[in-house]
C-alpha positions as CSV (number, residue, x, y, z in Angstrom):
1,X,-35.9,34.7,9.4
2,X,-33.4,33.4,12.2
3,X,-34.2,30.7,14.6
4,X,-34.0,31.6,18.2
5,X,-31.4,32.7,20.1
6,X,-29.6,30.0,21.6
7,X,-28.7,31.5,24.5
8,X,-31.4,34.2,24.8
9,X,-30.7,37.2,27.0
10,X,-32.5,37.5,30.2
11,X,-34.7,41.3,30.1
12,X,-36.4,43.4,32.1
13,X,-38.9,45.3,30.3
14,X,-40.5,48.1,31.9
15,X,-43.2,49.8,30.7
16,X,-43.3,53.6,31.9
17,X,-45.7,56.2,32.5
18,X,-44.7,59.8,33.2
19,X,-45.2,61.8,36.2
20,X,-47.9,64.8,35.2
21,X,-51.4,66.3,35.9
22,X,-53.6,63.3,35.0
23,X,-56.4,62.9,38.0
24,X,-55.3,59.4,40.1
25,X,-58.8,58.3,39.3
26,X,-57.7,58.5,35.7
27,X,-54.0,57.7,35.6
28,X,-53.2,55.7,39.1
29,X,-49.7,56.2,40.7
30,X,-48.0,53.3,41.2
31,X,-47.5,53.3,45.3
32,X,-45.0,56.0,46.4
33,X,-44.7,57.4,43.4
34,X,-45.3,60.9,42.4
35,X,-48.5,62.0,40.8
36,X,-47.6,65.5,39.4
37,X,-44.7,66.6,37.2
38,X,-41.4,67.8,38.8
39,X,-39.7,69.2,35.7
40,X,-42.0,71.8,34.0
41,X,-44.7,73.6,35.5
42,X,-45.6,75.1,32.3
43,X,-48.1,72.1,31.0
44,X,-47.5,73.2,27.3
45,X,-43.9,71.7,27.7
46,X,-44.9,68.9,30.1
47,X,-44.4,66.4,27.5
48,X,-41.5,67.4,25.4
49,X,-39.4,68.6,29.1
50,X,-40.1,64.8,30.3
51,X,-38.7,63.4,27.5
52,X,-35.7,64.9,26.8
53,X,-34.7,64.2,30.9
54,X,-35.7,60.6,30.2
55,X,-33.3,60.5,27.8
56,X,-30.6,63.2,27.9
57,X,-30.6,63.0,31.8
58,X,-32.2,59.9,33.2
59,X,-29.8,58.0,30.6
60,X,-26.8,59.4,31.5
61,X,-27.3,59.5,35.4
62,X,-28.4,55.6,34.9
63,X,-24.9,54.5,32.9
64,X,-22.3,57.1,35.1
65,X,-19.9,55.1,37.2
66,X,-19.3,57.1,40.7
67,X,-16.6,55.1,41.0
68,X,-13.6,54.3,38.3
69,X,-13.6,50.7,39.7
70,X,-17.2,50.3,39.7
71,X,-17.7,47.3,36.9
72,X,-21.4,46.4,37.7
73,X,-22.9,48.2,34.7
74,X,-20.6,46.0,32.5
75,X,-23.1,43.5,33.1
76,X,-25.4,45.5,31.4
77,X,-25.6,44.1,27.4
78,X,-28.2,45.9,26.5
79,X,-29.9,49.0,27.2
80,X,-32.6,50.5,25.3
81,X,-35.2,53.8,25.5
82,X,-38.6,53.5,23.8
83,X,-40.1,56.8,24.1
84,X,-43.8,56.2,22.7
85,X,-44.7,58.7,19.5
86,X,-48.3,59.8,19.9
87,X,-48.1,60.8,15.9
88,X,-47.3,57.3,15.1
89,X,-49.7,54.4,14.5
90,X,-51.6,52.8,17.3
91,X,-54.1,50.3,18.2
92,X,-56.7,53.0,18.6
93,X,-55.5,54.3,15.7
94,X,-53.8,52.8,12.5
95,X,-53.6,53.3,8.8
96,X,-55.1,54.1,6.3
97,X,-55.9,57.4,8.1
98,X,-59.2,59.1,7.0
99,X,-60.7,62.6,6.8
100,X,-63.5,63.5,8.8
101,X,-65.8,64.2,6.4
102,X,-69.8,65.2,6.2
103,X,-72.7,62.5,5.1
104,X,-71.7,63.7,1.3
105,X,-68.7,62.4,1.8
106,X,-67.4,66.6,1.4
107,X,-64.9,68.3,4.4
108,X,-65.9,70.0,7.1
109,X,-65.1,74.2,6.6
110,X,-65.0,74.2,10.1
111,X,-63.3,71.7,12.6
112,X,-64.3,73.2,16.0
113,X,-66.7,70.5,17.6
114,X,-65.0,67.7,15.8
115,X,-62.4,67.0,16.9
116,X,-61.9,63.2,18.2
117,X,-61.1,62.5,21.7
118,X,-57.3,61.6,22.1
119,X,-57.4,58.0,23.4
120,X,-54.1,57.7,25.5
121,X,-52.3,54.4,25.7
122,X,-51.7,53.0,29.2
123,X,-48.0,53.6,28.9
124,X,-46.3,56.4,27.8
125,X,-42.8,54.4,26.7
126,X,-40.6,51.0,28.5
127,X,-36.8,50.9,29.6
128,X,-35.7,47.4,28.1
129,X,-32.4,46.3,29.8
130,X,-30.9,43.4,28.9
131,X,-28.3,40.7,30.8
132,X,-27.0,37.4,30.8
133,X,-28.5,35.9,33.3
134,X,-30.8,36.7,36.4
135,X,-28.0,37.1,38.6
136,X,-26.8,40.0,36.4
137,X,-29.7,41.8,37.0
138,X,-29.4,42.0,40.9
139,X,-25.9,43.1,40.2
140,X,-26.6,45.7,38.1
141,X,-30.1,46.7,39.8
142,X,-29.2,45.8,43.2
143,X,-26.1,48.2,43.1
144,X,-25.8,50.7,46.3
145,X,-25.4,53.6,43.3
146,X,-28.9,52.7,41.8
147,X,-30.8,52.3,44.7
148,X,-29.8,55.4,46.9
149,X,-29.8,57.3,43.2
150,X,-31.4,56.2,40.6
151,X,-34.4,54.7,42.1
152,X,-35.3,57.9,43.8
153,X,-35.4,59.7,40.8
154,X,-37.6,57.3,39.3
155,X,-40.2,57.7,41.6
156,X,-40.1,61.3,40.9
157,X,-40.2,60.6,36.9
158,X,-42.3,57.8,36.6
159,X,-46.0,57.9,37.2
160,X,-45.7,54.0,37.5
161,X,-43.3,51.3,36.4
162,X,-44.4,47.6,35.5
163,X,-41.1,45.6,35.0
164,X,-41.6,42.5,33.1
165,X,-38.8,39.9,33.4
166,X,-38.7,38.5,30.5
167,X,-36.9,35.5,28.0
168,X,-35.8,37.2,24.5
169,X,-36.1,35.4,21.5
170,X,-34.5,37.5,18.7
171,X,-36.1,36.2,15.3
172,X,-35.2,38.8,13.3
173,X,-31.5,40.7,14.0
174,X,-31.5,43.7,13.1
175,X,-28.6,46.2,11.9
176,X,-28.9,48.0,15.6
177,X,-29.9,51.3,13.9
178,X,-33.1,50.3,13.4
179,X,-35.1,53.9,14.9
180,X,-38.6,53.4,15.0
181,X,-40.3,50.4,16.9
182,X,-43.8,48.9,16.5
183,X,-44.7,47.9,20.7
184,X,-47.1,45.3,21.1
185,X,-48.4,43.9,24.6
186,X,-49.7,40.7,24.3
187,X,-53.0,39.0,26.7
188,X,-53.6,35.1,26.0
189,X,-57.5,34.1,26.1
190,X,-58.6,32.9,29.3
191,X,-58.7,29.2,28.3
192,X,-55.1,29.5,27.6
193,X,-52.5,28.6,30.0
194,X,-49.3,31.4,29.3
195,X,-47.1,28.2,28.2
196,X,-49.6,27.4,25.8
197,X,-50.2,30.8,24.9
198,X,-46.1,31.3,24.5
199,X,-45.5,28.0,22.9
200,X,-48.1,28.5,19.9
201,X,-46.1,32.2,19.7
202,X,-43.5,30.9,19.2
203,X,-43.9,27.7,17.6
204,X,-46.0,28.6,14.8
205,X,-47.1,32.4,15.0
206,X,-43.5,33.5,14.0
207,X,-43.6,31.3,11.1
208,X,-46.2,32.9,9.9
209,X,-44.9,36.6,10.7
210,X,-41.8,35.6,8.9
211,X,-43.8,34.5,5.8
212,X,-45.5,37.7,5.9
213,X,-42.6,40.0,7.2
214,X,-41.5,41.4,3.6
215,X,-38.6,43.7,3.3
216,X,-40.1,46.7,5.4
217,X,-39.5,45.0,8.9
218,X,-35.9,45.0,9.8
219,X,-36.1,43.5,13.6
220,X,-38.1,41.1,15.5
221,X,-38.4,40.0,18.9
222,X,-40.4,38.0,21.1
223,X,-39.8,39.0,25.5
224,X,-41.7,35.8,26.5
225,X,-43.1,37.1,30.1
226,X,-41.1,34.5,32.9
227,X,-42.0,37.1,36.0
228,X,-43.9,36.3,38.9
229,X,-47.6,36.4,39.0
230,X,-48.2,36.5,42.7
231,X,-48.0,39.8,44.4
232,X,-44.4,40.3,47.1
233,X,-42.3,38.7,45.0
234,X,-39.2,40.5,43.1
235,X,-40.5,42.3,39.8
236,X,-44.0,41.4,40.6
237,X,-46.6,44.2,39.4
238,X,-50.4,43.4,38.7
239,X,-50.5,45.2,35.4
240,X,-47.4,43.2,33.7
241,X,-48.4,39.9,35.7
242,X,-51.2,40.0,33.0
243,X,-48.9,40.4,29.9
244,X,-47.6,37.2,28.3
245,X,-45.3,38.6,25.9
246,X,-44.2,41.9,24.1
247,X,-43.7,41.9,20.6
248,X,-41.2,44.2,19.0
249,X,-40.7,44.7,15.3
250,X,-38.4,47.7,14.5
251,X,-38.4,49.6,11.6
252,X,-36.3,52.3,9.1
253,X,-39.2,54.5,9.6
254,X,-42.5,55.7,10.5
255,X,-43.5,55.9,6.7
256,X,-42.0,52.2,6.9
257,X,-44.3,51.3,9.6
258,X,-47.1,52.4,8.0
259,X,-47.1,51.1,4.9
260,X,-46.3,47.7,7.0
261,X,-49.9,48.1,8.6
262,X,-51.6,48.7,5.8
263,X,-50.4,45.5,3.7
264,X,-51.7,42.0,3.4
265,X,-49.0,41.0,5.7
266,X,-50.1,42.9,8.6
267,X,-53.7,41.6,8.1
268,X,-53.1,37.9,8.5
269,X,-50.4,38.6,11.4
270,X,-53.8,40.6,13.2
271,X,-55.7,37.4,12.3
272,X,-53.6,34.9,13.6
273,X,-53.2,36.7,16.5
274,X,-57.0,37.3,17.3
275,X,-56.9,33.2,17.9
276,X,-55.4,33.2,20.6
277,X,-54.8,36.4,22.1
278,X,-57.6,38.7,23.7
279,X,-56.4,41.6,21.7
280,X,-58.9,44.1,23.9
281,X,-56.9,43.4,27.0
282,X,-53.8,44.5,25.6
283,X,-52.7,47.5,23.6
284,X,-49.8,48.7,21.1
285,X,-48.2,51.7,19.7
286,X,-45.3,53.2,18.2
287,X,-42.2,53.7,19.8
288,X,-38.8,55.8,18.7
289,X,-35.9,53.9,19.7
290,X,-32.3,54.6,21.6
291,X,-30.1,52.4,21.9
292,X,-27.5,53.5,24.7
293,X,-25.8,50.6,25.3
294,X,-25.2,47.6,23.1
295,X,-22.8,45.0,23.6
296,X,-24.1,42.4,21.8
């Protein structure tokens, strides 16, 4: 496994939840944004209409140039769409996945009744950007295109957006094809101050992942959380002040993936964690990953 970037790219990691039907006592709007879906009013396609705008739409508005001398976006190096996969593994619910079955240990004939409640992660996918430097990011962000255009349609698409600025430390490159991506949000205990909590990350918990890594996990990342945590200033949000990091590991496949979390490896990883992380406070899940730009 690599040592860290030298240079690491500056990111802004923001974790998304979709506009839809979900009560605001259940799912709370971020303020001004919309709290119902304005793609699909049949609820059946809710889900599958949102996500190929994210992606087929959103994407492309987000990247087109109005203008044929308009060279802000080149300051864009990276650009990628995590759309989270409900059928993949998450913290609620990981392998080995078990049959319901009756106090003889026999199935059920009949289901009805039995069915577990879905338990719905916080965030339904992030938009991970990456630049050079800060400055980049006003450049790009700060653009007269992306604010009279692009940030209007997010508040229509997004339920809520927590941006987390982050460091990247890339211990682990990838091939860049890499299509399936294991999300992790990470809390520090209480006692811990985030440098401590970061510096122990990085300093020894990635040794250890890389002893325990094996041939199954083909990327991984540390976004070391360097936003603001007081509330009016830029890319301040209360629910990613409270994050410290994001891990992402990226894999060939969601058969990969699982058989990742089921090993040895993934056990002491969870372990090691659990020492100084408050692993109830944050949450993880599976992501499929596109990569739309990449000039890295």
């Amino acid at each position: 496994m690599s040592v860290p970037d030298a240079s690491p790219l500056t990111v802004v990691f923001s974790l998304l939840s979709r506009a839809d039907s979900t009560p605001p006592d259940l799912r709370p709007p971020g303020a001004g944004r919309s709290q119902h879906d304005v793609f699909e009013s049949d609820p059946n396609l809710n889900f599958e209409h949102w996500g190929e705008y994210w992606r087929k739409v959103h994407g492309a508005r987000f990247l087109h140039r109005d203008e044929a001398d308009d060279t802000a976006m080149d300051k864009l190096l990276r650009y990628d769409q995590l759309h989270r996969f409900a059928p993949g593994p998450t913290q609620t619910d990981a392998p080995p996945y078990r049959a319901p079955t009756d106090a003889y240990g026999r199935l059920w004939p009949d289901v009805a009744g039995r069915i577990e409640r879905y338990r719905r992660p916080q965030w339904d996918g992030a938009a991970y950007l990456g630049f050079a430097s800060e400055a980049d990011i006003a450049e790009v962000l700060g653009s007269a295109r992306v604010q009279q255009k692009i940030m209007p349609e997010d508040h229509l698409m997004f339920r809520d957006i927590a941006p987390i600025l982050s460091r990247q430390h890339i211990l682990l490159p990838g091939a860049g094809s890499e299509p399936v991506s294991l999300v992790k949000l990470h809390v520090r205990k209480p006692e811990l101050s985030r440098s401590e909590f970061q510096h122990w990350w990085l300093g020894e918990h990635a040794g250890l992942v890389a002893e325990h890594a094996g041939p199954l996990l083909k990327r991984y990342v540390q976004l070391h959380n360097v936003g603001p945590t007081s509330a009016g200033l830029p890319f301040y949000h209360a629910d990613a002040s409270r994050i410290d990091g994001v891990t992402l590991m990226s894999f060939g496949s969601v058969t990969a993936l699982e058989r990742f979390l089921s090993g040895a490896g993934q056990a002491a990883i969870a372990n090691d964690e659990r020492r100084m992380a408050d692993t109830s406070a944050g949450e993880w899940w599976t992501a499929i990953s596109m990569t739309l730009v990449d000039q890295r």
